[in-house]
N, CA, C and O of each residue as an XYZ file, in Angstrom:
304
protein
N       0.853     -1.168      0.000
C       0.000      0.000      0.000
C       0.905      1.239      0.000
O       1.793      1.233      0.852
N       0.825      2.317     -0.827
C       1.666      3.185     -0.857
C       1.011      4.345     -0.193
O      -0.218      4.406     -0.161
N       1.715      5.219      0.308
C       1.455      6.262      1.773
C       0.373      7.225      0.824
O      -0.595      7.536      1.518
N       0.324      7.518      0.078
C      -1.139      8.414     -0.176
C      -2.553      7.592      0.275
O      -3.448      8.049      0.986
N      -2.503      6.423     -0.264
C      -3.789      5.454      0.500
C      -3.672      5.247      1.649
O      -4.718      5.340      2.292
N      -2.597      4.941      2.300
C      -2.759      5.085      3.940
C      -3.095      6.057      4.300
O      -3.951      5.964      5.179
N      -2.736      7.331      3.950
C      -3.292      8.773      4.203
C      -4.920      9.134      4.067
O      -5.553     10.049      4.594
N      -5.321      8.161      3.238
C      -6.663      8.017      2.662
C      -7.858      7.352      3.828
O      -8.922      7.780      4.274
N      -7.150      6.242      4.010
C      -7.704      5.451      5.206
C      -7.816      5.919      5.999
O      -8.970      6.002      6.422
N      -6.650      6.598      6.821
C      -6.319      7.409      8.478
C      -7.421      8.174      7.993
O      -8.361      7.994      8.768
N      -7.642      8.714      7.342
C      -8.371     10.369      7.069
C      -9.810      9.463      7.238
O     -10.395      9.628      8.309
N     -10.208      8.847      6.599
C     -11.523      7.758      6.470
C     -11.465      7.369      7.916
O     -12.395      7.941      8.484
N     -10.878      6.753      8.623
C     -11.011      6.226      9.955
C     -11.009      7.336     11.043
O     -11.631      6.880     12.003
N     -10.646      8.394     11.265
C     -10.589      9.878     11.737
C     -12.016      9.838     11.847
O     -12.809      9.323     12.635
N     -12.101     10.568     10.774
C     -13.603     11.024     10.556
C     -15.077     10.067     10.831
O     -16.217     10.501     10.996
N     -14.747      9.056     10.818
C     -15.474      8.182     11.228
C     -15.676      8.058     12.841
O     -16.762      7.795     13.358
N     -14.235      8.331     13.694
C     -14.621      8.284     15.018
C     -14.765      9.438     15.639
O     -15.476      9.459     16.644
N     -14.089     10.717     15.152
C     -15.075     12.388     15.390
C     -16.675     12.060     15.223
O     -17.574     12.642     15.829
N     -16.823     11.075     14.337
C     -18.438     11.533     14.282
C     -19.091     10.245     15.051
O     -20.299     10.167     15.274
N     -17.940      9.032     15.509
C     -19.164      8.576     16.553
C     -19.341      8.996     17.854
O     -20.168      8.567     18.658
N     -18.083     10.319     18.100
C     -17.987     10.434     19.522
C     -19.064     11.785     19.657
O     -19.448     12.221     20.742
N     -19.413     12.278     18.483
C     -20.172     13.487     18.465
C     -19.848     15.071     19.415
O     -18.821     15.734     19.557
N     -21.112     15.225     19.880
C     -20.534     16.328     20.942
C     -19.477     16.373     22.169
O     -18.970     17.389     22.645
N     -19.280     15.125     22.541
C     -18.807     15.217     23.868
C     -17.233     15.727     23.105
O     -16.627     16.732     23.477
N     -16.669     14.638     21.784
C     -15.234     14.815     21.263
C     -14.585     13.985     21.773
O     -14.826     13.406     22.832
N     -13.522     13.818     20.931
C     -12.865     12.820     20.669
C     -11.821     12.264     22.171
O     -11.737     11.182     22.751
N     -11.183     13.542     22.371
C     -10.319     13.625     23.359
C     -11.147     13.048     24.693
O     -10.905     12.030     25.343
N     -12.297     14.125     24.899
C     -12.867     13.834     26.445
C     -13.833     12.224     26.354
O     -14.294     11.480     27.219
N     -13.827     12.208     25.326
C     -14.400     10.438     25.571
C     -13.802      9.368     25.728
O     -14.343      8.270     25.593
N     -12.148      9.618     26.151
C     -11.513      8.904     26.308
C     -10.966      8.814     27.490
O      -9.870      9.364     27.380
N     -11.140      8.329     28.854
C     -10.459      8.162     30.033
C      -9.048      7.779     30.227
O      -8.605      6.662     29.958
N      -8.487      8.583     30.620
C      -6.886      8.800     30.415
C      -6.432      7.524     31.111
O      -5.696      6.621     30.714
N      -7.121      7.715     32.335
C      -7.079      6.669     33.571
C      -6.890      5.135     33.160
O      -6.274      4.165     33.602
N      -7.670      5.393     32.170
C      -7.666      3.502     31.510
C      -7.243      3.040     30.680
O      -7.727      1.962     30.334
N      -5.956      3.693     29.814
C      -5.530      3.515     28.900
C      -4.602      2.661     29.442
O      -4.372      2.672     30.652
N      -3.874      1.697     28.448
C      -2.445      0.602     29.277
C      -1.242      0.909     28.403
O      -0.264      0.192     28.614
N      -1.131      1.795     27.506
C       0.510      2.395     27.216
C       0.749      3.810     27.748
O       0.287      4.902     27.419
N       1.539      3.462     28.589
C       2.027      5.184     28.876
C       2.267      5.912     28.065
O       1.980      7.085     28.304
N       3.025      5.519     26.464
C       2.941      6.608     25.729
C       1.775      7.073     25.228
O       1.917      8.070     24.519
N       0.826      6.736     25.344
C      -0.433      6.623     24.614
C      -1.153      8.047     25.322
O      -1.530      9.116     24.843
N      -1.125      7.304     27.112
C      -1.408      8.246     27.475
C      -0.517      9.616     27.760
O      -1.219     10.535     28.183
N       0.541      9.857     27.650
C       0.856     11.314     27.967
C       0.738     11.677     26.776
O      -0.068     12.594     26.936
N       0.982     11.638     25.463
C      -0.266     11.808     23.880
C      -1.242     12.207     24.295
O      -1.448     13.381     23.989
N      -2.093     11.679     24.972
C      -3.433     11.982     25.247
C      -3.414     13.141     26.352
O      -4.138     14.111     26.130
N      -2.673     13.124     27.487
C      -2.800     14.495     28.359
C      -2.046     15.776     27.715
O      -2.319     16.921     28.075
N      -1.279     15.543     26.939
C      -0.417     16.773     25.994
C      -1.792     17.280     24.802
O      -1.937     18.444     24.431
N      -2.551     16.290     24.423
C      -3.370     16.915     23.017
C      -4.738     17.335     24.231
O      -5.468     18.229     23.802
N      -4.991     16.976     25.158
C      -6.287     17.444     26.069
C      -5.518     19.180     26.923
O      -6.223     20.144     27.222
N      -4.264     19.119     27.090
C      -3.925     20.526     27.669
C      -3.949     21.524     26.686
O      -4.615     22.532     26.921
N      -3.199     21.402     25.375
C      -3.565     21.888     24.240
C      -4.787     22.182     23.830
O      -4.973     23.313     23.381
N      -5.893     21.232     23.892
C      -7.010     21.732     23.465
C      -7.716     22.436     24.531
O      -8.693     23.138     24.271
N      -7.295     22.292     25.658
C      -8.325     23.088     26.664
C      -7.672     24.536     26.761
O      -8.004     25.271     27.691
N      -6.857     24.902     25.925
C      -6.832     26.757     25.366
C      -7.864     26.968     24.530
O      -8.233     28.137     24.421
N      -8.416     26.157     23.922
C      -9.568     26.930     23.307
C     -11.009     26.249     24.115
O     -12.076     26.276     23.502
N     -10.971     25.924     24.876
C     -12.161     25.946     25.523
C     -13.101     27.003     25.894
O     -12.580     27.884     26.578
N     -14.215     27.143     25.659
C     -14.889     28.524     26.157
C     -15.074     28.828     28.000
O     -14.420     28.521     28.997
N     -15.921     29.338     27.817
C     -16.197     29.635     29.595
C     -17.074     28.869     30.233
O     -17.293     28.896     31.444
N     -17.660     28.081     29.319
C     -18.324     26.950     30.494
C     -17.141     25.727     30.487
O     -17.376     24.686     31.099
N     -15.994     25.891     29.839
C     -15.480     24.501     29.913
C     -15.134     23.380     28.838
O     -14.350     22.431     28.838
N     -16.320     24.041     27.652
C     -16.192     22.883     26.520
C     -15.111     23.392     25.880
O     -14.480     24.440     26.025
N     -14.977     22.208     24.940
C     -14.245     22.361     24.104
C     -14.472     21.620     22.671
O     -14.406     20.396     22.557
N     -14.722     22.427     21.685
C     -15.659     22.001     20.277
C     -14.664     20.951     19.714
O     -13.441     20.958     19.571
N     -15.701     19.988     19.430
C     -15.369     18.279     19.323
C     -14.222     18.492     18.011
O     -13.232     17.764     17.931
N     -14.526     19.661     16.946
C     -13.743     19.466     16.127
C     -11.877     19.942     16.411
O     -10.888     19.855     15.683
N     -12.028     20.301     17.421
C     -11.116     21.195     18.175
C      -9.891     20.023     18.537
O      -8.724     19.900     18.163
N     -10.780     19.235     19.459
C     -10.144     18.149     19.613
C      -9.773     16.846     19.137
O      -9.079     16.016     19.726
N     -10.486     16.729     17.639
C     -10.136     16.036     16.710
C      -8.752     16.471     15.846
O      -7.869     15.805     15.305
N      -9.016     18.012     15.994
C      -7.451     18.178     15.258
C      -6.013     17.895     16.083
O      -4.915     17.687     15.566
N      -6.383     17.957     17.715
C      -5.246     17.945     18.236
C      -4.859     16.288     18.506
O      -3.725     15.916     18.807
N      -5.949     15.443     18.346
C      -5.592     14.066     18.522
C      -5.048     13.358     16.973
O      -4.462     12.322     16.661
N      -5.526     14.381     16.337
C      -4.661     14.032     14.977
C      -3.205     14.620     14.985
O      -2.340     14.152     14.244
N      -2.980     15.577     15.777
C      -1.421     16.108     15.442
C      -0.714     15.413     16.768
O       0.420     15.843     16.976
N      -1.234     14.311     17.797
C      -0.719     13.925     18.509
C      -0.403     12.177     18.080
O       0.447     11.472     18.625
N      -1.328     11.760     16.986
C      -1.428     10.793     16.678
C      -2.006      9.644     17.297
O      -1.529      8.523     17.479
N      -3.040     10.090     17.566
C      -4.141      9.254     18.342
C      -5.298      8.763     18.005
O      -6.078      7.983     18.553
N      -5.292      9.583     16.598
C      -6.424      9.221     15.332
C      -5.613      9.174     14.355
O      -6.027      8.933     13.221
């Protein structure tokens, strides 16, 4: 398989789990707590500190927000 179709897939499989996690997002539907690779999880607490700069004032943080940062952390 040559890396433009893998690029194809990731992008296909992404988007597929942004939209089953819906509003809550990608990041916060994932319990840090229960993950079993440590690298996995400090990935995951580095792309959730990152995204909680753009959080508004109640706290959220827009699902697409955190789809981009679990993509530049490599978690999608």
């Amino acid at each position: 398989m040559d890396a433009k179709r893998r690029m194809e897939i990731e992008a296909e499989m992404a988007s597929r789990i942004v939209t089953a996690c819906g509003d809550t997002g990608v990041l916060k539907a994932v319990d840090n707590d229960k993950l079993h690779d440590e690298n996995v999880k400090i990935r995951h607490k580095n792309a959730m500190k990152e995204a909680n700069k753009f959080a508004d004032k109640n706290g959220n943080i827009d699902p697409r927000v955190q789809a981009i940062f679990a993509r530049m952390y490599g978690l999608i």
